[in-house]
Structure formats: C-alpha cells, structure tokens
C-alpha positions as CSV (number, residue, x, y, z in Angstrom):
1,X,-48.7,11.1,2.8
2,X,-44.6,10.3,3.0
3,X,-42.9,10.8,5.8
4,X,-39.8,12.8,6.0
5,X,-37.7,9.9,5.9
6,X,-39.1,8.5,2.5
7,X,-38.2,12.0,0.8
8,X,-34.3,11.8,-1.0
9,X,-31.4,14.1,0.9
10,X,-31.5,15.9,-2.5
11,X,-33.9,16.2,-5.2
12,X,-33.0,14.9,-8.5
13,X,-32.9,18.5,-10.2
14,X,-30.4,19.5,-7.7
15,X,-27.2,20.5,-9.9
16,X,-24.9,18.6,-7.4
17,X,-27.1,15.6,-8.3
18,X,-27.4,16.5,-12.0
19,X,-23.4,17.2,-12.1
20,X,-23.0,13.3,-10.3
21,X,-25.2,11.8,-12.7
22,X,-24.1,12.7,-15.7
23,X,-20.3,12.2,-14.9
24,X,-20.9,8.8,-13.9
25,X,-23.4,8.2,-16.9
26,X,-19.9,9.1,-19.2
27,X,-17.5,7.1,-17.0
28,X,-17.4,3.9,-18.7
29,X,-17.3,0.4,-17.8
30,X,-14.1,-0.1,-18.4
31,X,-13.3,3.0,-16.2
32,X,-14.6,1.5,-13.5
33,X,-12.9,-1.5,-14.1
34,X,-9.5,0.0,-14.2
35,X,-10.9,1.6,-10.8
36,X,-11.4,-1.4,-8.9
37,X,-8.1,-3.0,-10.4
38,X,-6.1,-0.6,-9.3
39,X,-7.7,-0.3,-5.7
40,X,-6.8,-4.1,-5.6
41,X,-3.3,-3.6,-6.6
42,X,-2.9,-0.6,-3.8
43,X,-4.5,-2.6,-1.1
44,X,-2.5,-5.5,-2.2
45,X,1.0,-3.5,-1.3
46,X,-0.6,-1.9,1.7
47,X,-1.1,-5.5,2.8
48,X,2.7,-6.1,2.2
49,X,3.9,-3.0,3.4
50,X,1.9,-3.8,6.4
51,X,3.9,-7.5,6.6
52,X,7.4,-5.6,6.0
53,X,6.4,-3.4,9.1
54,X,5.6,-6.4,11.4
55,X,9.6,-7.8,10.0
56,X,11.1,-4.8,11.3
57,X,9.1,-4.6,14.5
58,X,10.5,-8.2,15.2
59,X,14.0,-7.1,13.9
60,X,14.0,-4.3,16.4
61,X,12.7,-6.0,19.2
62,X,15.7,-8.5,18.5
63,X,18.1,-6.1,18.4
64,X,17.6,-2.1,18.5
65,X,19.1,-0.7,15.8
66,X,18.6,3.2,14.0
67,X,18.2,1.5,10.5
68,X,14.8,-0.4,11.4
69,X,13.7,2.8,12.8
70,X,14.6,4.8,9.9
71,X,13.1,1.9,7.8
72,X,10.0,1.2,9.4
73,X,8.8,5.3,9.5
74,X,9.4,5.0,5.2
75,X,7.4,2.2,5.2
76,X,4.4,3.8,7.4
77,X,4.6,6.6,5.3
78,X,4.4,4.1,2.0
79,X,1.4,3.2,3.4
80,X,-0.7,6.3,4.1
81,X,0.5,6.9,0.8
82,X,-1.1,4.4,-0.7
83,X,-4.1,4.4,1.7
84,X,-4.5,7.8,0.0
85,X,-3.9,6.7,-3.4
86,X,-7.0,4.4,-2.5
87,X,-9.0,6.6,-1.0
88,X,-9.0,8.9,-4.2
89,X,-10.0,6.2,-6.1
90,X,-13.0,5.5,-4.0
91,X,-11.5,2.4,-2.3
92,X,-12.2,1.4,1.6
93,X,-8.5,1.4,4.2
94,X,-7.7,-1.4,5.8
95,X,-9.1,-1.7,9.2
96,X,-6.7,-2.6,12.2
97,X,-3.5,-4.5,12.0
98,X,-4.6,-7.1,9.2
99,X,-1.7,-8.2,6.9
100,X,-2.5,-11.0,4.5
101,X,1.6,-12.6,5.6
102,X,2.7,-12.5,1.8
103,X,7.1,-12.2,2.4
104,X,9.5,-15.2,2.9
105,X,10.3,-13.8,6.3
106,X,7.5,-13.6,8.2
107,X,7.8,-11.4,11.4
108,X,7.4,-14.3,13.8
109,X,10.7,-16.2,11.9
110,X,12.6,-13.0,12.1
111,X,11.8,-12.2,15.8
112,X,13.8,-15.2,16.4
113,X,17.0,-14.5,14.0
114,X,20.2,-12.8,14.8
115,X,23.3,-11.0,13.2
116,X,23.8,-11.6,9.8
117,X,21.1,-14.1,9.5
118,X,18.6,-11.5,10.8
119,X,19.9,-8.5,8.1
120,X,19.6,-11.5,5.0
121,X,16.3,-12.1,6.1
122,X,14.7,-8.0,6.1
123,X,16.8,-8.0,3.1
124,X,15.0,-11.0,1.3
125,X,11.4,-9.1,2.6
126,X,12.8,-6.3,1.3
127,X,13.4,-7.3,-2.4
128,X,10.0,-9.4,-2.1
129,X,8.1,-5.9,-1.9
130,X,10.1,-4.3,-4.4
131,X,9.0,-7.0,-6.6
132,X,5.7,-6.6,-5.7
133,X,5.8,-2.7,-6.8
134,X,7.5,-3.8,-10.1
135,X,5.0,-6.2,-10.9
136,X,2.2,-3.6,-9.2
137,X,3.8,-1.0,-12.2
138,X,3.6,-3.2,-15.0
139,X,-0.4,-4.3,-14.6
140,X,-1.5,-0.7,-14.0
141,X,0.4,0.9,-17.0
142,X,-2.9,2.1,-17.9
143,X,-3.5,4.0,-14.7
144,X,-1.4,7.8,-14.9
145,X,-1.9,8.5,-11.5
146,X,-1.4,5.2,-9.7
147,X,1.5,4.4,-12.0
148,X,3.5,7.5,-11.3
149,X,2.9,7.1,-7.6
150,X,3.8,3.6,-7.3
151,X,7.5,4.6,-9.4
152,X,8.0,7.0,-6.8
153,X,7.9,4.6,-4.3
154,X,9.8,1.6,-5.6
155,X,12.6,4.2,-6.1
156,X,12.2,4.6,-2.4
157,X,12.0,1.2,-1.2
158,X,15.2,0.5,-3.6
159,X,17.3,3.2,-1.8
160,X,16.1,1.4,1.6
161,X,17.6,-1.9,0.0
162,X,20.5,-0.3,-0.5
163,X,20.8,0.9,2.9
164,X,19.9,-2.5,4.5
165,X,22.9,-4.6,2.0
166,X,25.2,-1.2,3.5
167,X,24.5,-2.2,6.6
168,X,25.1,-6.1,6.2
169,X,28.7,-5.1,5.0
170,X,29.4,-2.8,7.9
C-alpha cells in the first residue's frame, strides 16, 4: 500500500490540473523560447540597473548631492519593475546584491572621482544602460508586453540623462 507521500497534491482529473495541462500542451516551443529569451534580457538590465545603483552610491558617498538621490530611487524602482516583469514570465529574482559589473564606470572608480570628472563618469553609465534598453527593445520586438515595458523605461532613464548633462552645466 502507498503511503500518503507517494499520492500527487492533486489528482490528474482535477480541473486546475486539466486547465494547466492543456494550456501548456498549446504553448509552443517557440513560446517558451521567447519566454526564456526575454527573462534573460530582463535579468540582464536588472543586473545593470543593479551596477548603475552601486555608481550613484559611490557618487553620493563622494559628494551628497539631491540628484543621486533622486536618481538612485528611479533606478530602484526600474528594477522592481523589471523584477516584476520577470516574475510574470516565470523567471527567478536576483538574490542579494549580485551585479555582473557591465558599465565603464564601475562604482569603485567613481567612489574615487570628483567634480566634473565624477558627473562625466554617471553620465557615461548612464548612456551605457540606455543602450542596453535600446538594444534590450530591438531583440524582443516579438515580445508585446516586455517591449512596451522596457519603452517606458528607456524614456525614463533618458529624462534622468538629461537631468545629470543639466546638472554638469550648472
């Protein structure tokens, strides 16, 4: 006789089971392809979102300023964002403080910069993410969802350029 723990959570003519079945039966290869692209695209920029948030924690630590504030909460919110984004798609979040160190200013560089030197350099990180989001939009063209959010958000991280090149000139 089985014990309890050999016997399935549900049965397989549950309708919850049934329901699961049959819409993963229809979802195609390719579907779950475009899946697992796109979830390594998102964790890709959560990775460099995570590096452009180490930058402005050095930046601020070198010299307290509003704008790294203000820049540093759009990025955190870029990355639940796209930690969501991930999610939905089935992906796992990154775990702890890991960033893959992917910009041209890394954070322990710019911890050690000042004045206009330390602006150029968040503003050459800055325009390395915003490439990443460009080139993040044109491989998932494919994906609705991902693609819409990830427009959003270059628009945003744009804006932040802008505000960072205001600053140098003030």
């Amino acid at each position: 006789m089985a014990s309890d723990e050999d016997e399935p959570l549900i049965g397989e003519n549950a309708p919850t089971y049934r329901r699961a079945w049959k819409e993963w039966k229809h979802r195609g290869e390719s579907d779950q392809a475009r899946a697992g692209e796109a979830l390594g695209v998102l964790h890709g920029l959560i990775g460099v979102e995570r590096d452009m948030i180490a930058a402005l924690d050095a930046a601020r630590s070198r010299h307290r300023d509003q704008l790294w504030d203000h820049l540093r909460t759009g990025h955190a919110d870029r990355v639940a964002a796209l930690g969501r984004a991930a999610d939905g798609l089935g992906g796992l979040r990154f775990e702890g403080d890991e960033r893959p160190g992917m910009l041209p200013r890394d954070a322990e560089d710019i911890e050690f910069l000042e004045g206009n030197a330390l602006i150029e350099a968040v503003e050459a990180d800055h325009c390395a993410v915003i490439d990443r989001y460009e080139e993040a939009q044109s491989s998932l063209g494919h994906h609705p969802t991902v693609r819409s959010l990830l427009e959003k958000l270059t628009e945003e991280a744009r804006a932040d350029a802008e505000e960072i090149r205001g600053h140098g000139g003030g």
